[in-house]
N, C-alpha and C positions, 0 to 999 in steps of 0.2 A: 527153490527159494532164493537163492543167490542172484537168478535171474528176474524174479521178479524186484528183488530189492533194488536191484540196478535200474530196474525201469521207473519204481517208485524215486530214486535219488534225483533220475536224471530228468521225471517229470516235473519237481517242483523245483529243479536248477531251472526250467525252461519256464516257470511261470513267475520266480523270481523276477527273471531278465526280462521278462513283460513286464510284470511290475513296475521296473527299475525305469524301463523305456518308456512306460507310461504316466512315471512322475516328472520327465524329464523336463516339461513345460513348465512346471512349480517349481523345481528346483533353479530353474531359468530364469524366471518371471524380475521384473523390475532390478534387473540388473546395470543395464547400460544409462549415463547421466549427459545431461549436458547435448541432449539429441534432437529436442523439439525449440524452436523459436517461434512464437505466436506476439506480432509487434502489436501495439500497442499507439501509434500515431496521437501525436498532441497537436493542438489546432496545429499551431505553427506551420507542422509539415514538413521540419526540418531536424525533427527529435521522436523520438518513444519510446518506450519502456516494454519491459517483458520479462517474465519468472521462470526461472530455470532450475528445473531441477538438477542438486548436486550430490547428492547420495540415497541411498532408502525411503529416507523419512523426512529429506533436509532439502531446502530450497536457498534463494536467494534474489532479488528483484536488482534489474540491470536497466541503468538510463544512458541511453545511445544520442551524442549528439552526431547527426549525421552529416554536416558541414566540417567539421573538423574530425570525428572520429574519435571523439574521445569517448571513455568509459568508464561508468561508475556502477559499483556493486554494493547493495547496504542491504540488510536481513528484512528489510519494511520498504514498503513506498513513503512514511510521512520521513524515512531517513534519507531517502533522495529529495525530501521536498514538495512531495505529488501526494494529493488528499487521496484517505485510504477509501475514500467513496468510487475512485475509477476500478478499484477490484471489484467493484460488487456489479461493475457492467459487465464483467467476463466471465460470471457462474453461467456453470450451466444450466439450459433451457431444462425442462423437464418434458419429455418425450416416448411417448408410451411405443414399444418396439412390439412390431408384431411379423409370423411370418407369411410367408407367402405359401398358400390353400388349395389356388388353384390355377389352371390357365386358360385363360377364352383363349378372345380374339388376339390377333396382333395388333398392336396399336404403338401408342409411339410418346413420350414427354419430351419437355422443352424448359428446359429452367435458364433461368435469368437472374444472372449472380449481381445485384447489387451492393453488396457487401465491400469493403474496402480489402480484403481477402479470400484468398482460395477457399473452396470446398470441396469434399471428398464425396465418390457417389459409390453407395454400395449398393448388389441388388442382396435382402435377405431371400434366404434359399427355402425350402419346404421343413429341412431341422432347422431354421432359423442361425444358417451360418451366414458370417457376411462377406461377399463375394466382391472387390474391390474391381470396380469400373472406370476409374480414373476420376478426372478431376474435371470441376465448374471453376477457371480464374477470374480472379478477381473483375468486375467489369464487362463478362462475356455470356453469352449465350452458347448452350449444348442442347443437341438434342441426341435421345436414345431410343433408342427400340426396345420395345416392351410386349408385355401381354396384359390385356386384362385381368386386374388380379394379383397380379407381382406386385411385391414391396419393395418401395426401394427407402433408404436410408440416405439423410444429408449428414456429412458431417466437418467439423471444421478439420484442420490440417493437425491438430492435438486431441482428436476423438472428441471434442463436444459436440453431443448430441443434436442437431439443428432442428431436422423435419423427419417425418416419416409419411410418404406419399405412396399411393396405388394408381393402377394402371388400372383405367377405366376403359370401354369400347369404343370411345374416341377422344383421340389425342387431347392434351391437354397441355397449359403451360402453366411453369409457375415462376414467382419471384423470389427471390429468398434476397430479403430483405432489412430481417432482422428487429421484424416486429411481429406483435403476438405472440401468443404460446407455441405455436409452430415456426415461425420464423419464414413460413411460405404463405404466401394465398395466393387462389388463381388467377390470371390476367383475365380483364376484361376480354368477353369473346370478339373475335374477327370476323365473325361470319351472320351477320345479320340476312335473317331470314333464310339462315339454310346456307348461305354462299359466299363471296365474296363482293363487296360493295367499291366500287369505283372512287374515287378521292372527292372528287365533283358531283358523285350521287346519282350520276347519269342511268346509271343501270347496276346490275347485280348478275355475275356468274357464279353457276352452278354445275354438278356433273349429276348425270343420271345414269342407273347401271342396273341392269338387268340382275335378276337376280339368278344366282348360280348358287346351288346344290352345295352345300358347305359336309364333307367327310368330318365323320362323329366320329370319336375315340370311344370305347366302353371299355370304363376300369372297372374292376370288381374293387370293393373295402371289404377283408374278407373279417377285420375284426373293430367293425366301429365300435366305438366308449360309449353310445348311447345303446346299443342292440347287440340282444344276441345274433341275429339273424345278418346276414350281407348285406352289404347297399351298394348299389351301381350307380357310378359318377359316370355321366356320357359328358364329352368335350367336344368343341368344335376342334377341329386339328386336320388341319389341310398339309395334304402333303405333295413330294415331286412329281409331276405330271396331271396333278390335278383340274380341274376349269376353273380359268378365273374371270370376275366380274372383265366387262369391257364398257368403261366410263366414255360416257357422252358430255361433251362441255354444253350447257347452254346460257345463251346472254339473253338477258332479259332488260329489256328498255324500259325508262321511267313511263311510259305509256302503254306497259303490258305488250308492248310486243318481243319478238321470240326468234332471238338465230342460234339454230343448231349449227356446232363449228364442226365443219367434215373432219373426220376420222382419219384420211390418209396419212396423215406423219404421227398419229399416234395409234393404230390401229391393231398394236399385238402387245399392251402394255402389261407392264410385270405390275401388280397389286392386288391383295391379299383383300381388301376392303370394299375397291371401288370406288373411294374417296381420293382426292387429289387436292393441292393447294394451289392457290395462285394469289401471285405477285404483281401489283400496280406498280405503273409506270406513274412519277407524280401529273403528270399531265392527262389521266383517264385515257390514254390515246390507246392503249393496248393491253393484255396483261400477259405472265410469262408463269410455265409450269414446265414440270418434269415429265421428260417419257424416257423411263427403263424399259425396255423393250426386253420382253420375256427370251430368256438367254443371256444376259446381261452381256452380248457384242456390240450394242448400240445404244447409247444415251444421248439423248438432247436434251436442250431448252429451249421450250418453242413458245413463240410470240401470237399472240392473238389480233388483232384489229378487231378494237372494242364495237365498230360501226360494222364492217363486213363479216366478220369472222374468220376472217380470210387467216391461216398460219403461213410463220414462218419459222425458219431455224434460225437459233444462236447463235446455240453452239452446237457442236455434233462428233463424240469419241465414238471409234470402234474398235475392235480388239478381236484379234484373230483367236486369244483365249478367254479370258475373261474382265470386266470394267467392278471392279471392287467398289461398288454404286454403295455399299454398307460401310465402306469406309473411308473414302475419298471422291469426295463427291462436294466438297466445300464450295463455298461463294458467297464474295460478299459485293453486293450491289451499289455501286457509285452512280446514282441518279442523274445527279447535278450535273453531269460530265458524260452522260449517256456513256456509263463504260460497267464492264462487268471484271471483278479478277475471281477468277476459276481454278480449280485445281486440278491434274490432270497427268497422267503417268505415258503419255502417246513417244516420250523421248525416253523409256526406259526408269523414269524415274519420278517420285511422285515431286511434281514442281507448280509455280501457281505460273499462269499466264492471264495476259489483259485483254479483254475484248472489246469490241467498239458496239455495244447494243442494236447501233440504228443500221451496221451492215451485218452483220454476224461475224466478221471478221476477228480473227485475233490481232494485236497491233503489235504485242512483241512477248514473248520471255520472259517475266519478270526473278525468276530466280535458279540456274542451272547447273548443272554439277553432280555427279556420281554420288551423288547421294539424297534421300528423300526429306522433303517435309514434313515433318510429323503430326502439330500441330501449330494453327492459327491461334497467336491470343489476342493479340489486336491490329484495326486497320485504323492508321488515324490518315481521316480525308483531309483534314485540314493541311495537314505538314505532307502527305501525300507518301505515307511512311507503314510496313508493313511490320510488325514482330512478332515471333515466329518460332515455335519450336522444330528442331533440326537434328539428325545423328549422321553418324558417318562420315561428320566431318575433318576427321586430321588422322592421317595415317600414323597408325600403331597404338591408336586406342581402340578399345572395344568397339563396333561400328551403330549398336544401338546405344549408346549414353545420350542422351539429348540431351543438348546445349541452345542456350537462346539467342536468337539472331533478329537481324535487321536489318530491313533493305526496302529502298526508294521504288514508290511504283513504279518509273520509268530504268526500274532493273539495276540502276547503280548503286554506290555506295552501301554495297552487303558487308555486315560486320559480324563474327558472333563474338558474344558481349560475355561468355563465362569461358573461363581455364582450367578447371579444375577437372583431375581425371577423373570422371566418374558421371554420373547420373544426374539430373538437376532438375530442381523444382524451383520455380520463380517467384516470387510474390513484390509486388510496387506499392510504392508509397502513394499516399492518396492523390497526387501531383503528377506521378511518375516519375520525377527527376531520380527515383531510388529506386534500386529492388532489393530485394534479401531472396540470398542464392544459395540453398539448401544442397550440397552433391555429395553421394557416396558411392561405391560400388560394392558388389556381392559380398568383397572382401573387405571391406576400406570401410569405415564406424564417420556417419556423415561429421560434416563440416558446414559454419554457417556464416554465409561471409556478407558484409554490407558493402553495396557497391554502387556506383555514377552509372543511372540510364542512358548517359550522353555518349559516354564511351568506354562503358564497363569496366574502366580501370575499380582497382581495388580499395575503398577505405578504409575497412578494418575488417579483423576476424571476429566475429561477434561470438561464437561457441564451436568448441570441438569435441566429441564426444566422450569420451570415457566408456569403455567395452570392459577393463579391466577385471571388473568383478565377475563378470558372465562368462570371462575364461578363465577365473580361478573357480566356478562353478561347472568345469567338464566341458563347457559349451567349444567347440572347435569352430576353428574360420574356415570357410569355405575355400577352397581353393580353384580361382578361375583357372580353364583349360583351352588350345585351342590347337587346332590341326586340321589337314587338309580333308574338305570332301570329295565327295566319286570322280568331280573332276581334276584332282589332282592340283589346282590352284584354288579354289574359295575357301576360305578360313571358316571353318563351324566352331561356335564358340561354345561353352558350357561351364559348368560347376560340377568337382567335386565334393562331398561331406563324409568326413571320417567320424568315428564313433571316439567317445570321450575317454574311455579306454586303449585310446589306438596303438597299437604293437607294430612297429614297421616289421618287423621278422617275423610275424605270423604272414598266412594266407589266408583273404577274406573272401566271400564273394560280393559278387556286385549285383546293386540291383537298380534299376534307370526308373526315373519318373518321365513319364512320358505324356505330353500334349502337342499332337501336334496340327489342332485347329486353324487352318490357313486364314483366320481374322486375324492372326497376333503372333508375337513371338513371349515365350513361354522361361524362359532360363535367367534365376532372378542377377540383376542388374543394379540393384540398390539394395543398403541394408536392411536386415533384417534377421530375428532368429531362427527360420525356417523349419519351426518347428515341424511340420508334415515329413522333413527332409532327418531331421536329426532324430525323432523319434523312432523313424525304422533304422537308422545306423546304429541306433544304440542296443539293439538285438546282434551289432557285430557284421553288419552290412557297409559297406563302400558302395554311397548311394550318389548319383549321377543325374545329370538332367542337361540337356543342349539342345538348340533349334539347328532341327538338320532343312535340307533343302523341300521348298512346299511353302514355308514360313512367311511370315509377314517383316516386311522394315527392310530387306535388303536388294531392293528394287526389281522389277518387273518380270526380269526373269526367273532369279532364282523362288520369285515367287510362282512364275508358271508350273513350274513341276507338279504343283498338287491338281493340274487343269486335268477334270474327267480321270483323275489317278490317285486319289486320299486312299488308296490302299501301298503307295509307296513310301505315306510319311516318314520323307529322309533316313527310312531305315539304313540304306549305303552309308549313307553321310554319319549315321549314328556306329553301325558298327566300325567303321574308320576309326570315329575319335574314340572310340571305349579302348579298340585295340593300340593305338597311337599312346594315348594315357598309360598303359598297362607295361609298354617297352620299359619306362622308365620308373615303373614305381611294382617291382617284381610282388608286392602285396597284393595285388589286383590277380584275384583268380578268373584267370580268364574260360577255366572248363564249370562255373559254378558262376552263370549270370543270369538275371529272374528281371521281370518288368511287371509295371502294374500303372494303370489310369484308369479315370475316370469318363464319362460322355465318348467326347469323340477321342479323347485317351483310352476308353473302353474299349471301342472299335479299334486304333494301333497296338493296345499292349496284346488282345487275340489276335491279331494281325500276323505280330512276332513269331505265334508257333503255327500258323501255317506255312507261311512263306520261308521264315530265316530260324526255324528248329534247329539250323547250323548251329547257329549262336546261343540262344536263346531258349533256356530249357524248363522257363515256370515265367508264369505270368495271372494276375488277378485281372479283370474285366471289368470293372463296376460300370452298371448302367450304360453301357456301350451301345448308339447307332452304328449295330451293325451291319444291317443294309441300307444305304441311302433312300429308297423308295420308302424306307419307313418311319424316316424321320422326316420334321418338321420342312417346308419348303423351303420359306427364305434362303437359310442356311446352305443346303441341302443345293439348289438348283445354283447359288451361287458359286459355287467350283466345280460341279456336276454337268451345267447347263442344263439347259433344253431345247427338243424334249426328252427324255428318257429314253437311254439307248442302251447297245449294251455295255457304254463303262461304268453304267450301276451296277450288272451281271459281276462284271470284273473287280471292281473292289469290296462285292459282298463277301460279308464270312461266312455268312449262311450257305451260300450257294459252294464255299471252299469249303466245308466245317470238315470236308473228309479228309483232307490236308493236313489234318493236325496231327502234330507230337508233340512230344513235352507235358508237363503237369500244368491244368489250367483250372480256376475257378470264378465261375462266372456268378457277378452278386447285379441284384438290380430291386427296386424300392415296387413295394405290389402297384404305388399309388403315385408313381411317376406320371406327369403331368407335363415337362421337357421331351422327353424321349421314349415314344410308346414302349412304355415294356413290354410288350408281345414279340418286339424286334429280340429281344434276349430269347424268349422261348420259342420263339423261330431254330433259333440257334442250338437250343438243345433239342428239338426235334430233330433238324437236320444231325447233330452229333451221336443223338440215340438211334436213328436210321442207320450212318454208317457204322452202328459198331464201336463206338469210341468212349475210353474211360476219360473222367472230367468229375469237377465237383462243381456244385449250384447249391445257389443259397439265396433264395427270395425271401427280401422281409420283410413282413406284415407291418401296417401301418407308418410303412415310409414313402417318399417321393423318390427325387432325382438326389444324386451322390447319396447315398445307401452305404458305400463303402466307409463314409466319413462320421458315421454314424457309432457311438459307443463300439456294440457288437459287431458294427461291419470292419470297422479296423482293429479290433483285437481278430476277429478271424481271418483280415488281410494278411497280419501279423503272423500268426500260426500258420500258415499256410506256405508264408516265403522259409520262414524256419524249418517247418516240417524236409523242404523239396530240395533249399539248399543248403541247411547244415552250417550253421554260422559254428 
């Protein structure tokens, strides 16, 4: 009896500390003030207004003159002077949120920020989570990769609702504008008659592509809401090594006649579709398109001769590893001047260089330095002036903070325009002569400062946030970490997150969130309450997260590691800085450490106990590609290449699953539509083949991230407790 009593005590202490951990988001919520600035421009152009929240339930409206920098704060607009009619332009839109159901094809969007400010782009997810993509600035064009089918979400830089768009099976664009009930509608189409139309009307190019065999997915629905009985959703879902269309350009003359443009400089191109775009020259004299050449070692831009069809090259990268054609691949086209600026990683680093259109020649460098580009937000031809997002610029800050920069197309006069330590978001004044420069880090509760586009000095502090309330409500600050990886000199950077009851004279264990997808780097950077992060610490976890080597942003090499190798996801690099961390902070158990990810975090956190079981002694998996042949191509072929060898063999788990120790639980959605879930029960065949104890848990009537899911993260939850004992 005494022993069962002990199990009953000790089981509703461990459901309490769920509990506890599970309200920690509410008990959280609307704490921090004074964090959002959303301006408000008066014609003038040298003044605006903006409402700031200052506590719970309490605001305040702020009139900024921006030539002098003065500030005024009154409880109303009609008490600064300003009719209360300009509030009623800044409600929000009413926008009906939906999620994303299914996935076709691959396809692609294009929005067109007309707006006088930024936008935020989320994709929602199949539980209609919203998955942040970055940003539309003010004045710029983005495009994204999509699927038919996917939802994405517009939204302003303070969460009003803007649009809500889907990915249809061929590309689309849109405007975001700021008219209608959506605030988007579609561009007028480019492709008249199928193709692309000359400036002068002379003719019309098109591509023609055989058709190739498109690989079906079959998902079972094993409990749809309409039927008792199953339903099979079949998907198109091409994967690495697949056939892909092989597109034919042809030019079609105002008089029906017809030149097929030879094949030879684009004859082994990477696309998923078969479709391709092209670019006029303003003079009809040629047009210019993309060849990704399947393996992503070779890209061009090749030129057509509208009359012969004769090609030629650009421009032309090659890479003895891989050309990140998905994410650096920019350009923007100066006609007037027959010149092109291009972006390009060939000196280790991703920088923009100029080319001369009419020879293919580059002319010079335009921006150079140990450190990358991150992004373009504008090129102004006229003044002949680039600006520019940038990290890694100033020794002994964090090396991914982006900061905004400037520099003259002919490569001189590079300035970066923001000082503040930390992360930065831009936004300009309808003029540009201003911006408002938003910067925080992991640790650091943002700061909003108005400053001169001329030469970024400073004119005032417009807002600093107030965190206060949210750490007298348990919430703890993140603490940045940094230490050496495998090679003994590169800084791997991270966070750690202590629980709100933190005890330094206990001993905790540790558990890592892990992503380590070589599009991006992953270890947050600006603030925020990480809740994902703080809800497992509050179970009494020292929870971790860092981009080890593989990662994206810290130039060309350190990004190679992941080339044909995503089963090393800077594991070295990670256990270095767990154990580095742990010299100095004796709470860190270092014989009690668990990890857990999602996707292609799925595929690292099982990674951990086959390879580094040293370390590494429980791990969850949610929805894990974990054989690269079995997931999606684009992705997949771009650090993998092609064609399929055997360093798929070598970073599959399926093919290691006999490798495994430690305690593992692999979860995946029945009705994933990202990442075949057959690749998970791959996984537990090959684990029930060799014999191996593991837990699985497939849940019905989900998609991709399952684990994020009510039930998947209360059982992500029991599962790191069960193994490592907080």
């Amino acid at each position: 009896m005494k022993t069962l009593l002990l199990l009953i005590c000790a089981t509703a202490a461990m459901s309490a500390d769920f509990d506890a951990a599970l309200s920690f988001p509410k008990r959280t919520e609307n704490k921090v003030f004074r964090d959002h600035v959303q301006a408000h421009w008066l014609p003038d152009g040298k003044s605006f207004w903006y409402r700031v929240q200052t506590g719970p339930g309490t605001h305040e409206f702020v009139l900024i003159d921006a030539t002098s920098g003065s500030r005024k704060a009154a409880p109303s607009l009609k008490a600064l002077g300003l009719p209360e009619k300009e509030a009623v332009k800044t409600s929000a839109m009413k926008v009906e949120l939906r999620r994303t159901t299914r996935t076709g094809e691959s396809s692609g969007l294009k929005f067109i920020n007309q707006l006088g400010e930024d936008v935020e782009l989320y994709w929602i997810n199949q539980e209609g989570g919203h998955v942040r993509y970055g940003g539309v600035r003010a004045g710029t064009e983005r495009e994204q990769h999509t699927f038919e089918g996917h939802v994405w979400l517009i939204t302003s830089r303070t969460g009003e609702h803007l649009a809500v768009v889907e990915g249809a099976s061929q590309p689309q664009t849109f405007i975001i504008d700021g008219k209608g009930i959506s605030k988007a509608k579609t561009e007028a189409p480019k492709k008249p008659e199928g193709g692309f139309r000359s400036p002068d009307g002379s003719c019309v190019v098109f591509t023609e592509a055989e058709k190739v065999e498109r690989r079906k997915v079959t998902i079972v629905e094993s409990t749809p809401n309409d039927s008792v009985q199953p339903k099979l959703k079949v998907i198109d879902y091409i994967k690495p090594g697949d056939s892909l269309p092989k597109p034919q350009w042809v030019i079609e003359k105002s008089d029906g006649t017809k030149v097929r443009v030879a094949r030879d400089l684009y004859e082994n191109l990477f696309t998923e579709s078969g479709r391709l775009d092209a670019v006029w020259s303003p003079d009809s004299s040629e047009f210019y398109f993309d060849y990704n050449q399947r393996g992503h070692q070779l890209y061009r831009i090749l030129a057509v001769n509208a009359k012969t069809g004769s090609v030629r090259v650009v421009v032309e990268e090659t890479s003895k590893t891989f050309i990140h054609y998905s994410g650096k691949s920019w350009r923007h086209w100066l006609h007037s001047s027959s010149e092109l600026i291009w972006m390009s990683e060939r000196d280790g680093w991703c920088h923009l260089w100029l080319y001369d259109t009419k020879t293919g020649k580059p002319k010079h460098q335009i921006t150079k330095g140990a450190w990358p580009v991150r992004e373009v937000l504008q090129v102004d031809e006229a003044k002949r002036v680039v600006w520019f997002m940038a990290s890694g610029l100033k020794a002994g800050e964090d090396p991914y903070h982006l900061h905004l920069c400037r520099v003259n197309i002919d490569g001189s006069g590079f300035q970066q325009l923001t000082t503040g330590d930390g992360n930065h978001h831009i936004e300009f004044s309808p003029k540009r002569d201003f911006f408002i420069d938003t910067w925080s880090r992991a640790d650091h509760p943002p700061v909003t400062e108005l400053r001169r586009s001329s030469d970024g000095g400073l004119i005032c502090e417009l807002e600093k946030a107030d965190a206060s309330a949210l750490l007298a409500a348990g919430w703890t600050m993140p603490e940045r970490f940094v230490a050496k990886g495998r090679d003994g000199k590169t800084d791997i950077h991270g966070v750690i997150v202590k629980p709100s009851n933190f005890d330094p004279a206990k001993k905790y264990p540790i558990v890592e969130n892990i992503y380590a997808g070589p599009h991006g780097s992953f270890a947050p950077k600006e603030f925020s309450r990480l809740m994902g992060h703080h809800v497992i610490a509050e179970l009494g976890f020292i929870v971790v997260q860092m981009d080890g080597m593989g990662t994206n942003h810290r130039g060309k090499a350190f990004h190679d590691v992941c080339w044909k190798n995503l089963k090393d996801a800077g594991f070295p690099d990670r256990k270095l800085w767990i154990k580095e961390a742990a010299k100095t902070r004796p709470w860190m158990d270092l014989n009690r450490v668990g990890i857990y990810g999602g996707s292609a975090g799925g595929q690292n956190a099982m990674r951990a106990l086959l390879d580094h079981h040293d370390f590494y002694k429980v791990a969850v998996a949610d929805c894990g590609c974990h054989d690269n042949r079995m997931d999606k191509i684009w992705w997949n072929e771009q650090w993998m290449g092609w064609p399929v060898d055997e360093s798929y063999v070598k970073s599959s788990n399926k093919e290691d699953a006999a490798k495994l120790q430690g305690h593992l639980l692999l979860i995946v959605g029945e009705l994933d539509t990202n990442v075949d879930p057959a690749s998970t029960m791959q996984v537990v065949a090959a684990l029930q083949k060799a014999g191996k104890t593991f837990d699985f848990m497939p849940i019905a009537s989900t998609g991709h991230g399952a684990a994020e899911t009510p039930y998947g993260s209360r059982l992500r939850m029991e599962f790191l407790v069960r193994h490592l004992k907080p």
